[in-house]
Each structure stands twice: as C-alpha cells, then as structure tokens.
C-alpha positions as CSV (number, residue, x, y, z in Angstrom):
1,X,65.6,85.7,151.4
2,X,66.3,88.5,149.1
3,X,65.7,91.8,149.8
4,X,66.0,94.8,147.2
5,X,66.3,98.2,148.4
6,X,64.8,100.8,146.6
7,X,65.4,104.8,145.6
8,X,65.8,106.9,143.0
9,X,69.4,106.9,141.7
10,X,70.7,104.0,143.2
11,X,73.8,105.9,144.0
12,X,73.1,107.4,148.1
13,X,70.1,105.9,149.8
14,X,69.7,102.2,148.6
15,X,73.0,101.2,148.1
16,X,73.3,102.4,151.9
17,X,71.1,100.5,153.2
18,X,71.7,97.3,151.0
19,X,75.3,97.7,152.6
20,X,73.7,98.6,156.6
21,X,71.3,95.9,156.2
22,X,74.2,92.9,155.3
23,X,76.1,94.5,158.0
24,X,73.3,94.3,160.7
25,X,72.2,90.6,159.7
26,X,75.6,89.1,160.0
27,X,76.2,90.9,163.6
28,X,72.7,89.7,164.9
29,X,73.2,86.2,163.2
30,X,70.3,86.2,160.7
31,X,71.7,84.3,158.0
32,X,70.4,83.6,154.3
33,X,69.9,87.0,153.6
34,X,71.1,88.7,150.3
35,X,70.4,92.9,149.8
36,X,70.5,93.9,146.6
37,X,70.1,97.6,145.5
38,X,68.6,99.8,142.4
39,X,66.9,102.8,141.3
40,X,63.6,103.5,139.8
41,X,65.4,106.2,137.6
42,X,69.2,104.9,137.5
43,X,71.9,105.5,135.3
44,X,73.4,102.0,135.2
45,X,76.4,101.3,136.3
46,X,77.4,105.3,138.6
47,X,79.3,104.2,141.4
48,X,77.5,105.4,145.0
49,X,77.7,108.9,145.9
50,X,81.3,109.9,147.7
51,X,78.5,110.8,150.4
52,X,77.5,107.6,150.7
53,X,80.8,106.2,150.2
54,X,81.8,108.3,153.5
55,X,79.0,107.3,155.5
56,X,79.4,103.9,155.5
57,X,83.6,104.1,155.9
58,X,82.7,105.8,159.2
59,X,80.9,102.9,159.9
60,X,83.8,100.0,158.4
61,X,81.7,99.5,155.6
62,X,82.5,99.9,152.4
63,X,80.6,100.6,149.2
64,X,83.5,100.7,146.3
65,X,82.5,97.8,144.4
66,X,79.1,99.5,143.9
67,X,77.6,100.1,140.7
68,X,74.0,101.5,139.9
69,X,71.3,99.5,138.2
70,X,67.9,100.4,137.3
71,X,64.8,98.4,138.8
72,X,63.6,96.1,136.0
73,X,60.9,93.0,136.1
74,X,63.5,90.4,135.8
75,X,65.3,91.8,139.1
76,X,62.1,91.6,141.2
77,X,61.3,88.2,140.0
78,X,64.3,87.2,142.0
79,X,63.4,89.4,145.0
80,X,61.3,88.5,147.8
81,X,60.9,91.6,149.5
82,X,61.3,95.3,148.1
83,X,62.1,97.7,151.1
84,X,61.2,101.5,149.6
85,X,62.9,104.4,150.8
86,X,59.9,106.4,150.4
87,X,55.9,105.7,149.6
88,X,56.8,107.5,146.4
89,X,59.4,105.0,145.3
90,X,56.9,102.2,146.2
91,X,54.1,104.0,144.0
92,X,56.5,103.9,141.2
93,X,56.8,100.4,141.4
94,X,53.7,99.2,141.0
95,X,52.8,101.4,138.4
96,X,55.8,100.0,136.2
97,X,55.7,96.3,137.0
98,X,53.6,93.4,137.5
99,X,54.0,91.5,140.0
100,X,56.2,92.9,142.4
101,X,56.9,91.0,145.7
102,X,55.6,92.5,148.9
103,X,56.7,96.3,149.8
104,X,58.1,97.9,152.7
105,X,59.0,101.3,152.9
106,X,60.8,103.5,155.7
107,X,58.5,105.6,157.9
108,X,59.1,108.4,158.2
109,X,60.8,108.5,154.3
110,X,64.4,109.2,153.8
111,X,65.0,112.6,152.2
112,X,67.7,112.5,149.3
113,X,70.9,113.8,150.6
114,X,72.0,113.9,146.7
115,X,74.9,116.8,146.4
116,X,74.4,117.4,150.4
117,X,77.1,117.9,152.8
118,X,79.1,114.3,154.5
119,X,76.6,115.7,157.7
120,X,73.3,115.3,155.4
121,X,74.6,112.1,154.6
122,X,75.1,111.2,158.1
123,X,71.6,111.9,159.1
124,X,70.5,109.9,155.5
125,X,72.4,106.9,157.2
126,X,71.6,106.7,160.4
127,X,67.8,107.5,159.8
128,X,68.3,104.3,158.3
129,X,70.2,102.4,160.2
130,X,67.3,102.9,163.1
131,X,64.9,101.4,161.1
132,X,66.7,99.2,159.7
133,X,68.4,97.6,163.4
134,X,64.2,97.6,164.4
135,X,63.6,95.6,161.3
136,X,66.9,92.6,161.7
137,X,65.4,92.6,165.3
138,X,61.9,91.2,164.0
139,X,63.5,89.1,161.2
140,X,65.7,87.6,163.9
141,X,62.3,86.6,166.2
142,X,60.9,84.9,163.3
143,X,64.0,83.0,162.4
C-alpha cells in the first residue's frame, strides 16, 4: 500500500508524517507500506523545514534526504490512499485531479508551524504522531 501525505509546502507537515508513519509501521510490524509526501502548492525540490528537520531528530528520525514535490495526477495514480493534513488540503485535491484515490484527513487539522519556533513544531509533530499511532493500530487489525 502506498500512502501519500498531503499539505501545502511539502517542506513541515507532510514530509513529517511520511517520515512518523514509516517509523510507526516498522515498530508495530505492518509491513508493505510505502509514505510518500508532497504539496498542493510546492516548490519542487526545498529540502524540509529545519523545524521539521528537528522534530523528527528528537525522535531518531531523520528527514535530510528530503526534497519537496508538488501533487500531480501521475503521483496519485500510484497512490492508494491520500492522508490530508487538513479538509482544505483534501478540497484542493479533488478540485485539481481526477480520480484521486480515497482521502483521509487529520481531525482536528494540523495548523502550519511554517517559520514557528522548534516548540510549534513540536506540537505540529506530535499532534500527528497521535493520530497517526491510532491509525498503524487499525491498519495492523486488518493485516
């Protein structure tokens, strides 16, 4: 299964939780999943945030490699689920493309920490990582 997490600049919020998610399959033994990440106004190629970057060190994860990448058709066609970070994300989506696979989004939505403090990020992260642990949980059951 492929999974594509969704935000704005693809450089704080969905690279995050691409990186969380991987992070939380392997330790809860769901296998076969890849998490991919992009923006639905992205300047290809901006590594993450250094935000972001610090929020998932303090967590042994690392985002370096990262690179931003903007949502296009041909990257959905190779996803099987879009996880939004917000409704508005999602509503973005299916205004620009057709199909799009099956949409998630995080409830309550993650504000941007964008030019916040390493603390905003913090919060960002492990607002997150909440859901995100609640959702491996029910992808492990069905497994």
């Amino acid at each position: 299964m492929t999974i594509l997490f969704v935000c704005t600049g693809n450089t704080c919020r969905s690279p995050m939780a691409a990186c969380m998610m991987e992070n939380l399959c392997r330790q809860h033994g769901v296998s076969e999943i890849r998490c991919l990440s992009a923006g639905v106004d992205a300047w290809d190629g901006q590594p993450a945030s250094s935000g972001a970057q610090h929020a998932m060190q303090q967590r042994g994860l690392s985002l370096a490699t990262h690179r931003s990448q903007t949502v296009t058709q041909e990257l959905l066609n190779q996803t099987d689920l879009v996880f939004c970070v917000s409704p508005r994300h999602r509503d973005a989506l299916q205004y620009r493309f057709a199909p799009v696979p099956p949409i998630h989004c995080f409830q309550p939505a993650i504000p941007d920490p964008f030019g916040g403090s390493d603390a905003e990020y913090e919060l960002c992260a492990a607002a997150m990582e909440q859901q995100l642990k609640a959702f491996v949980q029910q992808l492990g059951h069905q497994a």
